[in-house]
C-alpha positions as CSV (number, residue, x, y, z in Angstrom):
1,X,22.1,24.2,5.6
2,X,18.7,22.6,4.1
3,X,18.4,20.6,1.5
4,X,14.9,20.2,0.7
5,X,15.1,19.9,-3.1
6,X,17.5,16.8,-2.6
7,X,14.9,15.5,0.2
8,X,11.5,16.6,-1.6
9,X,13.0,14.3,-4.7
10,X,13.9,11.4,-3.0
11,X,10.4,11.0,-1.0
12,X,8.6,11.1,-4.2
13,X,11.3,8.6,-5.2
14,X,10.0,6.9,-2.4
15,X,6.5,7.6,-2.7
16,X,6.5,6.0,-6.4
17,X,8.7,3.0,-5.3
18,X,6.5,2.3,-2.5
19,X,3.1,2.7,-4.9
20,X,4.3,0.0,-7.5
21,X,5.5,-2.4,-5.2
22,X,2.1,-2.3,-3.6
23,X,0.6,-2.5,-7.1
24,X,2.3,-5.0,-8.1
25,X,0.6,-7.6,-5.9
26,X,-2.7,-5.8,-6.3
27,X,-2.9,-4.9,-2.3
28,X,-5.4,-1.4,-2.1
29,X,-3.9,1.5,0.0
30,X,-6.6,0.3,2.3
31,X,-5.5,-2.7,2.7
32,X,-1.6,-1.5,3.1
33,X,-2.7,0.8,5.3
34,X,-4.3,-1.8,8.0
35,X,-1.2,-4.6,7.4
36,X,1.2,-1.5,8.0
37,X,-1.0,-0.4,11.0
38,X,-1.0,3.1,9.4
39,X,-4.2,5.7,8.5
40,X,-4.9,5.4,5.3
41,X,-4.5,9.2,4.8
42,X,-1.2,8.7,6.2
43,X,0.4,6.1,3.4
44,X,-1.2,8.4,0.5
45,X,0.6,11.4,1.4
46,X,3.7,9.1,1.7
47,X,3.1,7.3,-1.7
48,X,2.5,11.3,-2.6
49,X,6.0,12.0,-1.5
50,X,4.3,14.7,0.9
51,X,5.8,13.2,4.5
52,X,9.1,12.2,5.7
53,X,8.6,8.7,7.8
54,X,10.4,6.9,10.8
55,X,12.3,4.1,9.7
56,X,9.9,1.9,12.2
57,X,7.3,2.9,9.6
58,X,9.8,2.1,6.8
59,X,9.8,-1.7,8.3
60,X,5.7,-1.4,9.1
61,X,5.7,-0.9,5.5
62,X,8.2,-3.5,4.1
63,X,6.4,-6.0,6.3
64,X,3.2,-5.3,4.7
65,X,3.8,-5.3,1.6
66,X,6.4,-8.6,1.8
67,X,8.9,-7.5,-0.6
68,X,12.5,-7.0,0.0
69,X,14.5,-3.8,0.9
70,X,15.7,-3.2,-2.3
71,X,12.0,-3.2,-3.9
72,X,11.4,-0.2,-2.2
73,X,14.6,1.2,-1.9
74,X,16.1,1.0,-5.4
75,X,18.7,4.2,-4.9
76,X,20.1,3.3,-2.0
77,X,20.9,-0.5,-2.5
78,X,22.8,0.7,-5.9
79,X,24.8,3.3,-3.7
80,X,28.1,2.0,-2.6
């Protein structure tokens, strides 16, 4: 069984969530990128919603940007 409308939806959920947080502290994909020791290509086609990531990236990411879990995962810390 596949679900890739379910998961296509929630990466660009992701993507999005991920793109305001680091917007909101006025931190450039460039400089995400090299905090989050990612390529640069690599975070915009996550902030696109165009990649599925490891949850070690996840952590790179929350890391780098400083903000807490919830920030970037808004969905799942409402879901009981």
């Amino acid at each position: 069984m596949k679900n890739s409308g379910g998961i296509e939806v929630q990466l660009k959920e992701f993507g999005g969530d991920l793109r305001r947080a680091r917007v909101s502290r006025k931190i450039t994909q460039e400089q995400l990128a090299e905090k989050a020791d990612l390529h640069l290509r690599s975070l915009q086609k996550i902030e696109a919603g165009q990649i599925n990531i490891l949850l070690t990236t996840l952590i790179r990411l929350k890391q780098g940007l400083d903000c807490p879990w919830y920030e970037l995962l808004p969905t799942a810390s409402q879901q009981k």
